[in-house]
N, C-alpha and C positions, 0 to 999 in steps of 0.2 A: 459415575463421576462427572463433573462439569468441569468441561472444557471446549477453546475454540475450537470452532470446525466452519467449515463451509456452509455457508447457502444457496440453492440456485433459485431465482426468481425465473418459473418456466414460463409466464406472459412475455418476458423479454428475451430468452432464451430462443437463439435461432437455430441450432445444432449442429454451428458451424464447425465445430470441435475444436476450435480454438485452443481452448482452456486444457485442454490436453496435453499439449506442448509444454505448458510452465508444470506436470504433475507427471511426474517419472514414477511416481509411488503405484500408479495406477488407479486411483482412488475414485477417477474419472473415466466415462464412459458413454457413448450418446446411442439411446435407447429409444427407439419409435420416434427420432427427431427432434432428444431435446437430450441436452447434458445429463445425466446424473450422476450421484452419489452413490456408488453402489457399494459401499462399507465404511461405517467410520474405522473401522480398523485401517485401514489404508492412509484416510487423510490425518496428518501430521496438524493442520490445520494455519501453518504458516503464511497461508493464501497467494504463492507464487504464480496461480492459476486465472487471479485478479485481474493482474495487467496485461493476460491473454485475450481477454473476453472481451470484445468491442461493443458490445452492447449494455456493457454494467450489471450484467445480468448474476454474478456474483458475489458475495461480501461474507467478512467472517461472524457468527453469532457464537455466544456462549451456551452451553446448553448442555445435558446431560447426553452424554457420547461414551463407547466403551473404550478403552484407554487406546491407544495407538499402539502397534506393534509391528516393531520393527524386524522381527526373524519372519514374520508371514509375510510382510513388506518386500522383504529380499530375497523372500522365493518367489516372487511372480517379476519381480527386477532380472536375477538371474535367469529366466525362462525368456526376457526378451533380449537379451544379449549384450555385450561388452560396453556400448555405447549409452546402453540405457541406467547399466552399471557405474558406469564415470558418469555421466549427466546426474542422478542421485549422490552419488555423493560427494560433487560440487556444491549440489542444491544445502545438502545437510551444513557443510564449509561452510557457506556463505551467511548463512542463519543463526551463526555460531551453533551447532544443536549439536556437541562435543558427544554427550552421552549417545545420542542415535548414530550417531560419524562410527565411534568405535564401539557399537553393535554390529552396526553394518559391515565393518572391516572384519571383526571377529567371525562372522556368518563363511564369510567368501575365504579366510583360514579354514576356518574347520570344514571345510565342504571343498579344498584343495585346490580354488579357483585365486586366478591370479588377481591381486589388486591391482587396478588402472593408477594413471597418473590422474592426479584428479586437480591437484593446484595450480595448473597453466593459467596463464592470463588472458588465454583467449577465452569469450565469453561463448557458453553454452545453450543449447538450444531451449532450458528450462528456462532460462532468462530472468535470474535473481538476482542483478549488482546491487542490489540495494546494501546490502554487508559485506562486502566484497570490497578490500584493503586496496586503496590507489593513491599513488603519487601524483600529485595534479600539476604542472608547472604553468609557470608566471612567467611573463616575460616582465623585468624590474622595471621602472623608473627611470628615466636617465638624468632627470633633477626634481629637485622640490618643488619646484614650480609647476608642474606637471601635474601635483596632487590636488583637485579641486574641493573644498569642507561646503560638505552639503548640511543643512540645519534637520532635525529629526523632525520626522510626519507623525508620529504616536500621539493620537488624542486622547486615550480613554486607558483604562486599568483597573482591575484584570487584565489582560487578553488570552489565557490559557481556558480553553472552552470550559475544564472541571468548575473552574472560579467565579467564571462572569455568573450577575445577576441580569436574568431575565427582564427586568422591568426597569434596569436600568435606564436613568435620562437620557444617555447618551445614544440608545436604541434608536429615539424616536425619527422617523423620517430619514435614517441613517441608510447611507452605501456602505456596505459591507467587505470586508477581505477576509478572506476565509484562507488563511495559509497554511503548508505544511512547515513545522517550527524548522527546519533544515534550509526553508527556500533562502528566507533572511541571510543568511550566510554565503548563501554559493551564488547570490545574484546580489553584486555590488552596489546595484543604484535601485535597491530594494524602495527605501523610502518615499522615493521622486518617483518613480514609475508604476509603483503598485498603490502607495499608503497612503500618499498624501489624500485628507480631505475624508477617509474614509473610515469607518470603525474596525479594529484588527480584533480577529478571533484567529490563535492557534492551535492544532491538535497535531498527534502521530497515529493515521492509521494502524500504522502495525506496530506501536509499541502501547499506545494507551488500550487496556484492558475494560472500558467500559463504551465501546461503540453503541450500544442501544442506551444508552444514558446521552450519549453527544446526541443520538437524532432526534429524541428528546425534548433534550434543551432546546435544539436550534427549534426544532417544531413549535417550541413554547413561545421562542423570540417572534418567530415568524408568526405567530396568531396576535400574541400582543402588539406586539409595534407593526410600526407602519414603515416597511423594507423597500428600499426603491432601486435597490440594485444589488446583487451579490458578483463579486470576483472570487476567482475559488488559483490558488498560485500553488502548484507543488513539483515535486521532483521527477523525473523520468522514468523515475526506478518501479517496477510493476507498480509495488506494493502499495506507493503512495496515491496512486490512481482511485484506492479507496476512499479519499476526500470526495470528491462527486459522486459517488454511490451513497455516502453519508448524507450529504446535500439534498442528492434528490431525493433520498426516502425520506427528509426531512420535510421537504415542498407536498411531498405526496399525501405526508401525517396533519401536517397543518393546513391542507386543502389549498394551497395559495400558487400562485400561478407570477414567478418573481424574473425574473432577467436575469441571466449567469452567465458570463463570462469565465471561460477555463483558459489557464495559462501554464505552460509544461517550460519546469527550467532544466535543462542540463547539467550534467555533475561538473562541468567547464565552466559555468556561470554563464550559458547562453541562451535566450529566450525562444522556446523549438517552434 
């Protein structure tokens, strides 16, 4: 069957083990020096493992993999112990993966092991907030006056990368923002600080299902037009980190050698 799973690109791969930490499944391993994949059975393919990897050195691809399974998953989960038991099925929580959650809970019933608390708020060492439900507080206004009306930065349309045309005019000689569609929201003076002046492309690494079609396109823009600068803006959260693994294997497929600026916003609305 075809489905997401991991990749590791072992030229950038340092065998820090990084990527270990975000994959409680086990699925991850560093062999002779370099990460591997040692069973698709293992990896889920959710890519928590992503925004472990300092080097970019992993990304999810579609591809023929044998399906995931989750009772071989939580015999090798139970065999490392209590901690690594609650860290998965945080992981599964936070991903909504309701069906794997109560697999997982049913395994650790029937085999007489106690289930952990796993919905605290404190964040875990697999480090998934990315779906993980929070109250964000504001401090209000204390008059209208105080609100300043900013005019909108958006020149061009499309901006959702499935839609844009490649040869579009508006390419030509263009500065680019490469956002994640969540940043626009949780960073207030998005327009003035990121957009203005520049062409917007949006995607979701981890929810749009056609990642080798985004590097693709961008590959495509980037051979035709004439790019004179990219910003790449996204979330903290691992999984959105996958925008510049898109990017560069995009600069790498269109041979071009462009200036990137990467910008990381907080689920606070903070510029990290």
């Amino acid at each position: 069957m075809k489905r997401d799973i991991i990749k590791i690109n072992e030229e950038k791969c340092t065998g820090c083990g990084g990527c270990m930490i975000g994959c409680p499944e086990g699925a991850l391993q560093v062999i002779d020096g370099k990460a591997r994949l040692i069973s698709d059975l293992f990896c889920d393919g959710l890519g928590a493992c992503i925004g472990e990897c300092p080097e970019g050195a992993i990304e999810i691809e579609t591809r023929e993999a044998e399906p995931y399974d989750e009772k071989k998953v939580m015999k090798n989960i139970v065999e490392a112990g209590s901690n690594v038991i609650k860290a998965h099925l945080k992981h599964l929580q936070e991903h909504g993966q309701t069906k794997y959650l109560n697999q997982a809970i049913d395994y650790l019933k029937e085999n007489n092991i106690e289930v952990p608390e796993y919905e605290e708020e404190a964040p875990l060492a697999c480090g998934c907030p990315g779906s993980a439900a929070q109250d964000i507080e504001r401090s209000r206004l204390k008059s209208q006056e105080e609100v300043q009306i900013f005019s909108a930065e958006l020149k061009n349309w499309p901006v959702q990368l499935q839609l844009l045309n490649p040869n579009a005019p508006y390419f030509k000689n263009a500065d680019l923002l490469i956002s994640a569609d969540c940043a626009p929201f949780a960073y207030a003076n998005f327009h003035q600080r990121f957009l203005k002046d520049k062409v917007l492309i949006i995607l979701c690494p981890k929810l749009d299902k056609v990642i080798d079609q985004y590097v693709d396109k961008l590959a495509e823009i980037f051979t035709k037009q004439d790019i004179k600068s990219i910003s790449i803006v996204h979330m903290e959260v691992p999984c959105c980190s996958g925008i510049e693994v898109i990017v560069r294997r995009a600069l790498e497929k269109a041979q071009k050698n462009i200036i990137v600026k990467d910008y990381t916003i907080s689920i606070g609305g903070e510029i990290i």
